[in-house]
C-alpha positions as CSV (number, residue, x, y, z in Angstrom):
1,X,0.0,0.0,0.0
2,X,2.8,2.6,0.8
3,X,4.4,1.6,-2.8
4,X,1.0,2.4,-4.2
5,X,0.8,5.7,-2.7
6,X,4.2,6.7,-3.1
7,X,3.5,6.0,-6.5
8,X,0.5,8.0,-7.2
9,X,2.7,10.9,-5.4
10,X,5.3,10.4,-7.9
11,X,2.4,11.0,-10.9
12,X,0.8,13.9,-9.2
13,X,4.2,16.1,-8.9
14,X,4.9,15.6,-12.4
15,X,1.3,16.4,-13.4
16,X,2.1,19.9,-11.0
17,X,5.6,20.5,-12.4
18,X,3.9,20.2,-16.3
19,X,4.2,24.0,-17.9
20,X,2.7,25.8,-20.8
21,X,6.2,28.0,-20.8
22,X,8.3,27.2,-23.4
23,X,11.6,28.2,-23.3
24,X,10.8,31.6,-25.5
25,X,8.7,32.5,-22.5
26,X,5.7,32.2,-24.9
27,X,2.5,29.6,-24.4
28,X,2.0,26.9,-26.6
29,X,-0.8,25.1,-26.9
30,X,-0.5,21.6,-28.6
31,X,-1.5,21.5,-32.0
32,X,-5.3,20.1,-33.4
33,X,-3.9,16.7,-33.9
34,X,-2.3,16.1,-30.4
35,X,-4.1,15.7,-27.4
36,X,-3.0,15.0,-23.5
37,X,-3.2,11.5,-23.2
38,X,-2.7,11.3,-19.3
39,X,-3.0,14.0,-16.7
40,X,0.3,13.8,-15.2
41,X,2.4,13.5,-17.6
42,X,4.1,16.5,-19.1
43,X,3.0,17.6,-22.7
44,X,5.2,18.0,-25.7
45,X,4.1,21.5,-26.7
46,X,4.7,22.6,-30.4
47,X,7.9,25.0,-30.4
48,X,7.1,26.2,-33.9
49,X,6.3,29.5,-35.4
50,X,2.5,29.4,-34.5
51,X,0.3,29.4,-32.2
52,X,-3.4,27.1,-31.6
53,X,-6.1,29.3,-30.4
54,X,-8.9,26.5,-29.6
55,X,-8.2,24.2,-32.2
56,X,-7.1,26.9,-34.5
57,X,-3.9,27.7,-35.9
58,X,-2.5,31.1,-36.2
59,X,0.5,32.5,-37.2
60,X,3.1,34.4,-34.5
61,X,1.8,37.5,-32.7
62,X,3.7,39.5,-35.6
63,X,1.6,38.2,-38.6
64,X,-1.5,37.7,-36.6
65,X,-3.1,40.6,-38.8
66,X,-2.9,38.1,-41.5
67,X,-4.7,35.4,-39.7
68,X,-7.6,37.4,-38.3
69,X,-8.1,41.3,-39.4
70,X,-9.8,43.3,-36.2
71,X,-9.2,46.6,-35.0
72,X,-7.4,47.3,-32.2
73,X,-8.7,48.1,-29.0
74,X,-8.0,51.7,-27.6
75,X,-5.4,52.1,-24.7
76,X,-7.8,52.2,-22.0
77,X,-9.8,49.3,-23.6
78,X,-6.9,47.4,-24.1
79,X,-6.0,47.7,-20.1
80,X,-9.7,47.2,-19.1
81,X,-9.3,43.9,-20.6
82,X,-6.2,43.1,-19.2
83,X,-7.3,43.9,-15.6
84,X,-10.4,41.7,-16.1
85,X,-7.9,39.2,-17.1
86,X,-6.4,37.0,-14.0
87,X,-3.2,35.4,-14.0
88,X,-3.7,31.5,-15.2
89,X,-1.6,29.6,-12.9
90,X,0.7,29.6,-9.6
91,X,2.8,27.2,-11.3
92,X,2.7,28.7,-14.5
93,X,4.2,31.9,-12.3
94,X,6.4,30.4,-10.4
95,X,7.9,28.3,-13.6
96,X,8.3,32.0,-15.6
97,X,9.9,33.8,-13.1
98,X,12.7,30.8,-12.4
99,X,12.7,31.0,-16.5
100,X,13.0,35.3,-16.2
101,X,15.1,35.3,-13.3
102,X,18.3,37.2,-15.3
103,X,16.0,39.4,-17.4
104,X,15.3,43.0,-15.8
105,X,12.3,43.8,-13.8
106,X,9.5,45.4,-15.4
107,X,9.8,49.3,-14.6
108,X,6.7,51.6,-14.4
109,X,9.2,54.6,-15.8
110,X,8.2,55.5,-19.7
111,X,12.6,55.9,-19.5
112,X,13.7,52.4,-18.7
113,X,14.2,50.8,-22.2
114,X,15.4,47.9,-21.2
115,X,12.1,46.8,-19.4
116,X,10.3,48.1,-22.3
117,X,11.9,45.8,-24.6
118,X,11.6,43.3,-22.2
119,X,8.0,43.9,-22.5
120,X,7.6,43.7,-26.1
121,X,9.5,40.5,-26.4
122,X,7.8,38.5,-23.4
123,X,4.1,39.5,-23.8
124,X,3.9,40.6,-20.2
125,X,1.6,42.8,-18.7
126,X,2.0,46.0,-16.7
127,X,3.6,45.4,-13.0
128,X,0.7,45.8,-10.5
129,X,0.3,47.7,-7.5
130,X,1.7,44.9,-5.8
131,X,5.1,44.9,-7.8
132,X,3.9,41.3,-8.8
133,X,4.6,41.5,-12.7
134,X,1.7,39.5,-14.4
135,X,2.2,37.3,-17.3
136,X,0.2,36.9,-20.2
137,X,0.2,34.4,-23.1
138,X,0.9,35.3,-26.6
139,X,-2.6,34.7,-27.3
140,X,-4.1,36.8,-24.7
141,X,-2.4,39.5,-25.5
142,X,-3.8,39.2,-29.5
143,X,-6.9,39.2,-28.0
144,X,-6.3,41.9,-25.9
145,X,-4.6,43.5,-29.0
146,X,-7.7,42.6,-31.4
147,X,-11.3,43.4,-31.9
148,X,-13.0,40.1,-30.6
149,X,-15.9,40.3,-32.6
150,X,-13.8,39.7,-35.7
151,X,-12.7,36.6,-33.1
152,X,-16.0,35.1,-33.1
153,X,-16.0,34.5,-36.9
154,X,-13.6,31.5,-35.9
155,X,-16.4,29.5,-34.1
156,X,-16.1,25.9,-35.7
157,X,-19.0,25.3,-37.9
158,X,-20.2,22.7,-35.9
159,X,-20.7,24.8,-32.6
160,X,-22.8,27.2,-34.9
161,X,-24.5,24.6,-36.7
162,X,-25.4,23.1,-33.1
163,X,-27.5,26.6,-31.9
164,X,-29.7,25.8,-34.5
165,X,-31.0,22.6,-33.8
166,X,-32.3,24.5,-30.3
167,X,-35.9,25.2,-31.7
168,X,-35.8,21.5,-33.2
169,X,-37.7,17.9,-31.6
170,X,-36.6,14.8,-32.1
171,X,-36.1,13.6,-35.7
172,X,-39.0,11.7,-36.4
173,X,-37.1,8.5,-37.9
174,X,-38.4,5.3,-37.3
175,X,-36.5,3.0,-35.4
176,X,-36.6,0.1,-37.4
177,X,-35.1,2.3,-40.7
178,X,-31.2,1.1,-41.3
179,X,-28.7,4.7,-42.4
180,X,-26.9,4.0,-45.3
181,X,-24.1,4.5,-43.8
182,X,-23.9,2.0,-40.9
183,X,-20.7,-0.1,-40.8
184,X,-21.2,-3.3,-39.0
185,X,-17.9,-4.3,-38.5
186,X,-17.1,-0.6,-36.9
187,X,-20.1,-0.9,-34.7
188,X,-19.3,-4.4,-33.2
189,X,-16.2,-3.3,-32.9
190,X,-17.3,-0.5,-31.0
191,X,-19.1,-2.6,-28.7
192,X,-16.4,-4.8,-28.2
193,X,-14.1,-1.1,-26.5
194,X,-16.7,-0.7,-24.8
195,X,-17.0,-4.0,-22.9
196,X,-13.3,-4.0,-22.5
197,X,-12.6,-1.2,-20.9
198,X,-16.1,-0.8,-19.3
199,X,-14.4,0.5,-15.8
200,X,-13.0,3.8,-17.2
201,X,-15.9,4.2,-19.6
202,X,-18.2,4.6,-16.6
203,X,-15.8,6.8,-14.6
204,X,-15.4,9.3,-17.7
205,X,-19.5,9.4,-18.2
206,X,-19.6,10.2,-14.7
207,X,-16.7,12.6,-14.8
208,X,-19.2,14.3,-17.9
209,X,-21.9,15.2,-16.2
210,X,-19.9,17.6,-14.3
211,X,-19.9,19.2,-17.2
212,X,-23.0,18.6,-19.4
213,X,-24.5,20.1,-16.3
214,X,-22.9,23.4,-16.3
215,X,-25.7,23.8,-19.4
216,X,-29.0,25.4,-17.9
217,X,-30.7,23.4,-20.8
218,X,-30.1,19.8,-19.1
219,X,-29.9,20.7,-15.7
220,X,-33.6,22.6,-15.5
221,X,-34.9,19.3,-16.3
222,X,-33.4,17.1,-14.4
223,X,-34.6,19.6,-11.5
224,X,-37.7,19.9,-12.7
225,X,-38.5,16.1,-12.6
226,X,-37.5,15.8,-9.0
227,X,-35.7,12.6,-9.9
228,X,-32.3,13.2,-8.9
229,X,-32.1,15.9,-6.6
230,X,-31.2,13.4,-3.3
231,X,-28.2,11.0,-3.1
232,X,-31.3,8.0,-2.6
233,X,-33.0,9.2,-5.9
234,X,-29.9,10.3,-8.1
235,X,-28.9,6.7,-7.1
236,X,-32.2,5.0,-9.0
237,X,-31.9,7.6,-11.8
238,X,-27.7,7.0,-12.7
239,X,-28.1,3.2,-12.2
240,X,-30.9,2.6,-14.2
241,X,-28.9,4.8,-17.0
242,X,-26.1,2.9,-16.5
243,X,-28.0,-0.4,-16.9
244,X,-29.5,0.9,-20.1
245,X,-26.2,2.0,-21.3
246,X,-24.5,-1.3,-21.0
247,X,-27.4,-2.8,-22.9
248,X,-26.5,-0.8,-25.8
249,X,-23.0,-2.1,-25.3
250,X,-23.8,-6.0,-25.0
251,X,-27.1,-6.2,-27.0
252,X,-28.1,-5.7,-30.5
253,X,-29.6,-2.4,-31.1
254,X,-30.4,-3.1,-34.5
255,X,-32.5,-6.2,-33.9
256,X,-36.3,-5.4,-33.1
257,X,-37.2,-7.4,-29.9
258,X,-33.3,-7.2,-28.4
259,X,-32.8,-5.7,-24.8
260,X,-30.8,-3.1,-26.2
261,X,-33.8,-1.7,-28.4
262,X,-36.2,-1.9,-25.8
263,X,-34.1,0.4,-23.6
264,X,-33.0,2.9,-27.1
265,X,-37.2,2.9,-27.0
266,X,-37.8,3.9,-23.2
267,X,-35.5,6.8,-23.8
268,X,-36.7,7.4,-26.8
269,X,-40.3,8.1,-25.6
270,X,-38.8,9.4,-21.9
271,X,-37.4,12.4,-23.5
272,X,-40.7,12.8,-25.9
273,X,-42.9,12.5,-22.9
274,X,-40.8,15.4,-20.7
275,X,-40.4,17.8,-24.3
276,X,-43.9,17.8,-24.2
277,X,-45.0,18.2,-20.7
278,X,-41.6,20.9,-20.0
279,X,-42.4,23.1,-23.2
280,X,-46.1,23.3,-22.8
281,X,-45.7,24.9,-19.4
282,X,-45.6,28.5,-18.7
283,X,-41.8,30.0,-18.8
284,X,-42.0,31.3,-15.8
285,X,-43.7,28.7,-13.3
286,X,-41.1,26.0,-15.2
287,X,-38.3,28.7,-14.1
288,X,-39.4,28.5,-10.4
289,X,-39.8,24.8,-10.3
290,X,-35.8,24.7,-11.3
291,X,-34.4,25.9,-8.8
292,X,-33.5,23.8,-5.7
293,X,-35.2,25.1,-2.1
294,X,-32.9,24.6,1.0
295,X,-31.8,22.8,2.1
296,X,-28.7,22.6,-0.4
297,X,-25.4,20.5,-1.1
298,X,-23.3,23.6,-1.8
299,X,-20.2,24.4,0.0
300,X,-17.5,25.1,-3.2
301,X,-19.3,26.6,-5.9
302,X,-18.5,30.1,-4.8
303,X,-14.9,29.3,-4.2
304,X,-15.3,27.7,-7.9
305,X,-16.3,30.8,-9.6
306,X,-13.0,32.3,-7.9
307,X,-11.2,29.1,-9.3
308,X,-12.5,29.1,-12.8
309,X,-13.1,33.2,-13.5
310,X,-9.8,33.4,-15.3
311,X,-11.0,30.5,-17.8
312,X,-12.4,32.8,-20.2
313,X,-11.7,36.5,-20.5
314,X,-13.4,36.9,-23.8
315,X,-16.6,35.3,-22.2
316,X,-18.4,38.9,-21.9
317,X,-17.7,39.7,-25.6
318,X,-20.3,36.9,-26.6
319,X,-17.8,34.2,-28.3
320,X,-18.8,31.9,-25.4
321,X,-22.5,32.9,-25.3
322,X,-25.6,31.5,-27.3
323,X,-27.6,32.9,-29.6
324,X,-31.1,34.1,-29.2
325,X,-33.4,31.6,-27.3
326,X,-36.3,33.0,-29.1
327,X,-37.5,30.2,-30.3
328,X,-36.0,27.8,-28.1
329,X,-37.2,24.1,-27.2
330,X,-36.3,21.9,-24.3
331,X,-34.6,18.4,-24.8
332,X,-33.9,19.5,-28.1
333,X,-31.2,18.4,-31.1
334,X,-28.4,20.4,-29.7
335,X,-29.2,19.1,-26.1
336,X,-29.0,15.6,-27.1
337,X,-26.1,16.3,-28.9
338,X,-24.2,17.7,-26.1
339,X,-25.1,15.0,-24.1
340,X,-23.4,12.8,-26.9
341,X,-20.3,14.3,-26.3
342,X,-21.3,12.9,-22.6
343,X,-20.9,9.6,-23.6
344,X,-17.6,9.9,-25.6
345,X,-15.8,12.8,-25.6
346,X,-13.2,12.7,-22.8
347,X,-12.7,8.9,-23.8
348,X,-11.7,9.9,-27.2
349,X,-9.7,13.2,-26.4
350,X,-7.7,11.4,-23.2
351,X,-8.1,7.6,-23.5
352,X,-5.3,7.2,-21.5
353,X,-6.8,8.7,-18.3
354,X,-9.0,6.1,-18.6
355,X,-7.9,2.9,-19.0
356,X,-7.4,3.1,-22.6
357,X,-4.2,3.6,-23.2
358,X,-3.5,0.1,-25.0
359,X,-6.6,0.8,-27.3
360,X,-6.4,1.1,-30.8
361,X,-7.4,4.2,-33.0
362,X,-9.7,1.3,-34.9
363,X,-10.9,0.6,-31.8
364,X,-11.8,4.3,-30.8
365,X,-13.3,5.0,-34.3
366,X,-15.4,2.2,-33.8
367,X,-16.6,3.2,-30.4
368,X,-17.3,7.1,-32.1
369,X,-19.3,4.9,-34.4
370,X,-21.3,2.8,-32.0
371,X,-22.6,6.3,-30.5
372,X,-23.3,7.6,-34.0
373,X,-25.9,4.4,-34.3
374,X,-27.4,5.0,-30.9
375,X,-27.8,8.8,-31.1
376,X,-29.4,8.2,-34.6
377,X,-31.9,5.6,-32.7
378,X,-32.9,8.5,-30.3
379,X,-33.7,10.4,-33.1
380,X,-31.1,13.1,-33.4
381,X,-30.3,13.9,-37.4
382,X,-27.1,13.4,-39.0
383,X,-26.2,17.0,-39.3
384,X,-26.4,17.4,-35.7
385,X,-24.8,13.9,-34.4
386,X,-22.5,14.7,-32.2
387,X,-20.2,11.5,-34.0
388,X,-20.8,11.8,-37.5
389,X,-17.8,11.6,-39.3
390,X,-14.1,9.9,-38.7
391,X,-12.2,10.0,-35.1
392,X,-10.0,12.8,-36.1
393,X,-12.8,14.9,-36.7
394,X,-15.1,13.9,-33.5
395,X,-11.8,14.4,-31.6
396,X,-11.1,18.2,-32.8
397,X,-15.4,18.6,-32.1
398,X,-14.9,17.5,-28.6
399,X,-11.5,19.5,-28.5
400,X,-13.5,22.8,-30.1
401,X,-16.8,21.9,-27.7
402,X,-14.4,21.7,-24.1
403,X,-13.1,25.1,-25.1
404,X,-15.5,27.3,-26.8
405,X,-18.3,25.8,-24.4
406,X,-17.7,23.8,-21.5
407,X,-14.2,25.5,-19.6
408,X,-16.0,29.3,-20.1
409,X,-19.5,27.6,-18.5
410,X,-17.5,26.7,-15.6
411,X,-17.1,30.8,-14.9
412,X,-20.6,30.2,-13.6
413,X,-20.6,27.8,-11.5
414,X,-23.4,27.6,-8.4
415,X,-25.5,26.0,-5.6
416,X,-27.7,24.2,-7.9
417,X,-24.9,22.6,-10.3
418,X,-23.1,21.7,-7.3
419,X,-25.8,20.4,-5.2
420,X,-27.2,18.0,-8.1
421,X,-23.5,16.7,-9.0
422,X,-22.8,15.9,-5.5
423,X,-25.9,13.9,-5.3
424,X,-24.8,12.1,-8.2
425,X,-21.7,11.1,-6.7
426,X,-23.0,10.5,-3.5
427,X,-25.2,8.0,-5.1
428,X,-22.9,6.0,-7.5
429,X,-20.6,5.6,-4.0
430,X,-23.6,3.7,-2.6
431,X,-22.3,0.1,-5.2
432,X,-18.7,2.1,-6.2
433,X,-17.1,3.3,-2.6
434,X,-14.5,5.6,-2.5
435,X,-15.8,8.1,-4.9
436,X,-16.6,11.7,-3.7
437,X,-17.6,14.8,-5.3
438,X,-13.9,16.3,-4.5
439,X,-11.9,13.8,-5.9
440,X,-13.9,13.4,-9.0
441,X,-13.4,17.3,-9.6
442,X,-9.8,17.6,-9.0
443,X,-9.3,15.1,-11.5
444,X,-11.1,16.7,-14.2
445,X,-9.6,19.5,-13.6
446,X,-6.2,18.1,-13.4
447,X,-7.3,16.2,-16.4
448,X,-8.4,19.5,-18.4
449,X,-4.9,21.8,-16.6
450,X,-7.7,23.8,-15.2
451,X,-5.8,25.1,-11.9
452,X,-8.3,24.3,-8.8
453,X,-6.9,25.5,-5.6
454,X,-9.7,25.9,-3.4
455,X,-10.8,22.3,-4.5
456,X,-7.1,21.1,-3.4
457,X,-7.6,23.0,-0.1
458,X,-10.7,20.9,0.7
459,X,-9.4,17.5,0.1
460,X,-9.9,15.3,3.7
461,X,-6.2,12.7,3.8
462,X,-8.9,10.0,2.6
463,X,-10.0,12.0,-0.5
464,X,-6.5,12.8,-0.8
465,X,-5.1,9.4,-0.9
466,X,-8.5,8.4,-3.0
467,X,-7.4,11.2,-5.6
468,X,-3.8,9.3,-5.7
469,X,-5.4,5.5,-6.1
470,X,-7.4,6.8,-8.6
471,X,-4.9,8.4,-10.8
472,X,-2.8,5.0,-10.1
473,X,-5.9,3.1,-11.0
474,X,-6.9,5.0,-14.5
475,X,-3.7,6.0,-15.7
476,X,-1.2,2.7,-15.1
477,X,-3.2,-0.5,-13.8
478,X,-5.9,-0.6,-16.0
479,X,-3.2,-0.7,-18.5
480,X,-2.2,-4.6,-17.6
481,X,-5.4,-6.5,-19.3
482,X,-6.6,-8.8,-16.0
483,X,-6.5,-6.0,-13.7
484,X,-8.8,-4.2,-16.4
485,X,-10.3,-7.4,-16.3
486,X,-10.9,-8.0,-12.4
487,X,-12.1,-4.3,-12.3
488,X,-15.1,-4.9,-14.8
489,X,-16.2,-7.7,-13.3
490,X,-16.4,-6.3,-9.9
491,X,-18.3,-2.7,-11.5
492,X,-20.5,-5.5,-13.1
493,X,-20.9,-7.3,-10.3
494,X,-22.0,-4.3,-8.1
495,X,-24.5,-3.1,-10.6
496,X,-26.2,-6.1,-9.8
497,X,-26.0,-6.2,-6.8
498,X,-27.2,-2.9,-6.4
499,X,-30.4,-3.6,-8.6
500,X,-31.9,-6.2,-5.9
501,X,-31.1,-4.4,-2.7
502,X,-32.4,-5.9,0.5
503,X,-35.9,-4.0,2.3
504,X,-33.2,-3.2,5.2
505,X,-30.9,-1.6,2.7
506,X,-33.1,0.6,0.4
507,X,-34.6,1.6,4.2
508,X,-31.1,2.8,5.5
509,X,-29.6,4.6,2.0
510,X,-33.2,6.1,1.6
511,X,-33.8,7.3,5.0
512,X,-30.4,8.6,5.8
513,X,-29.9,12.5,7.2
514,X,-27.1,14.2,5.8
515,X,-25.3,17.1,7.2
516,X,-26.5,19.7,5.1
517,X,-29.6,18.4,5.5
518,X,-29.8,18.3,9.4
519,X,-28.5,22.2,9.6
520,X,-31.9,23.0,8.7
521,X,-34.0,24.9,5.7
522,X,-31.2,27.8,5.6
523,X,-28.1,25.5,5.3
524,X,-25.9,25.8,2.0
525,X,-22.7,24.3,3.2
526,X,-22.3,20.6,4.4
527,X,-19.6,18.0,4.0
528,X,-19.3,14.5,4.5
């Protein structure tokens, strides 16, 4: 046990001691093609000429003209913006000012040329107050430099394509209609990924919720139906999703009377039933049954926003924002779409944070395919299928989706997101132990080089040593296949346990008082 701990210690500093500085002092993020395979393991940057903005390439800060034409902000704009901008990273400081440490201070005096040149070359913003000298990207400082409207005109096409599917139902197809494009060797393929490395699947589905519920579109809902907004319900909810899921994964979805499409059917007509009752209802009485009444699982989410407000500083410029809701439909074809991404997004982008390392690309394009068939069975169209196309292109969709949607979302973090995600948790711990809300956050964050202090702060030794196991778990001993082995038969053999409880159980896990719930009607902060 102390081997496995020291271990997972040994992964977590070099996660921590991972920069964006290259050694011109500028950031570089990896090119469209490459993506971080495990969390703590340092990146290998591009130290070339250009620079990725979200999936785009540009050319150097002295051509970027050529790449996007803007105009310039004014002098006062141009420092507005760079106030509301907050350094990115502790680390990221720390590692440029041992990088800096023979170049000249910055000086406030219009005469020191030196420090002006400095500033010029190294992208770095004016010394503060403090004397702290702040230091910017290359690429914040084009934005800073450039009109961000022109900015916006980069917004992949599928992001765009997606807010129009908003005001649109399901698809109408009938289930029993074959695309001409289904590849049955991809899909069984698919399937096959999926059973092998079932263990990590689940933990990155779970891991996504965290996000697909920074959308107001999916969590509403999910509040609204009073389904999951308890550790006891969220349990019944999550396990019966995950029991339909796995049917899609071991059953025939294609074959009328198979498991599989009896479950793609319930789903089907669950999400009819709700897009009926939800969008017949009167905006504003829908708007008061979604929001939680104390008591509430929230003790973080305020800290978050601190966390996370540096994420995004072109968020208020509109490049992260949608467009108008006028005409705007609940569980619609962007939602389910989004919730796609759910499914297969961080497995593609990071398959080695999650077991997958040993995988295949075949096998990965086959999984992206497998989702294509089941989102086209609950009747989302082919233009808005979250996995039409070829792995490299579903990979730079989820790439474009995490950081034109998802990372700025996390700005607004509060009580409700982090009440019903905790509840989540909460309840997959009652057949996975060992999971908490904290542990599952610092590792997406880890996982995404999102900077989480607050979140570190928190961590109990148990969720501390729980965040090292796991790490150990997803990113080096589900490589060695019976381990991967022994781990899916145990998740398997816990789901069904978990589906014929005993009276005496379901009576304990239902009836149990939480902290935040036995600090009465006013309480927003509890921990377990």
């Amino acid at each position: 046990m102390k081997a496995i701990v020291e271990k997972a210690d040994e992964t977590s500093q070099l996660h921590e001691q991972s920069s964006f500085i290259s050694e011109d002092s500028h950031v570089h993020e990896p090119p469209a093609e490459k993506f971080i395979s495990c969390p703590f393991k340092n990146v290998d940057y591009t130290t070339s000429s250009t620079l990725s903005f979200h999936g785009r390439v540009y050319s150097s800060p002295s051509s970027q003209d050529k790449a996007i034409k803007g105009t310039s902000y004014s002098d006062s704009s141009r420092n507005e913006l760079k106030n509301h901008i907050s350094m990115s990273t502790e680390a990221n400081d720390q590692h440029q000012q041992n990088e800096n440490k023979n170049t000249p201070s910055l000086s406030t005096s219009p005469t020191t040329s030196t420090a002006t040149e400095s500033h010029q070359n190294n992208d770095e913003s004016p010394a503060g107050s403090s004397g702290t000298e702040h230091q910017y990207s290359d690429i914040t400082n084009f934005l800073i430099g450039q009109d961000l409207l022109a900015v916006k005109t980069v917004l992949p096409e599928y992001l765009q394509l997606l807010e129009t599917g908003e005001s649109l139902g399901d698809s109408k197809v009938s289930m029993d209609s074959v695309p001409d494009w289904l590849d049955l060797e991809k899909y069984k393929r698919g399937q096959k990924f999926a059973l092998d490395y079932f263990f990590g699947l689940v933990f990155a589905e779970m891991l996504s919720l965290m996000l697909l519920f920074l959308y107001p579109e999916n969590l509403k809902p999910l509040i609204y139906t009073g389904k999951s907004d308890t550790p006891f319900k969220a349990f019944k909810r999550y396990l019966s999703t995950v029991i339909r899921v796995k049917s899609w994964y071991e059953s025939d979805i294609w074959k009328e009377n198979s498991e599989a499409r009896r479950n793609l059917k319930i789903v089907r007509d669950i999400h009819e039933t709700y897009r009926k009752r939800i969008n017949s209802l009167d905006p504003q009485a829908f708007e008061k049954k979604c929001t939680l009444k104390p008591p509430v699982w929230s003790e973080l989410s305020d800290q978050l926003r601190e966390d996370f407000r540096a994420l995004c500083p072109y968020q208020e410029t509109g490049l992260c924002s949608n467009t108008s809701k006028d005409k705007f439909l609940y569980i619609n074809q962007a939602d389910m779409a989004v919730t796609q991404f759910g499914f297969v997004g961080l497995m593609v982008l990071y398959p080695s944070a999650f077991g997958a390392g040993g995988a295949s690309e075949e096998d990965l394009e086959g999984f992206v395919h497998l989702w294509r068939c089941i989102g086209y069975m609950l009747g989302i169209e082919d233009r808005y299928n979250f996995c039409t196309g070829d792995l490299a292109t579903v990979r730079q969709r989820s790439s474009d989706f995490l950081e034109y949607k998802m990372k700025p979302k996390l700005r607004d973090v509060d009580h409700n997101w982090e009440h019903m995600y905790r509840c989540v948790v909460e309840g997959i711990s009652f057949y996975v132990p060992g999971v908490t809300f904290e542990v599952s956050l610092l590792y997406l964050c880890r996982l995404l080089n999102i900077q989480s202090p607050h979140v570190e702060a928190s961590l109990t030794y148990f969720q501390g040593f729980m965040y090292r196991f796991t790490s150990l778990v997803m990113c080096y001993l589900l490589r060695f296949p019976p381990y991967r082995a022994l781990s899916n038969w145990l998740l398997r053999s816990s789901i069904k346990r978990a589906t014929a409880p005993s009276p005496m159980w379901i009576r304990e896990h239902e009836e149990r008082v939480y902290p935040y719930q036995a600090q009465g009607s006013g309480s927003l902060c509890a921990q377990l």
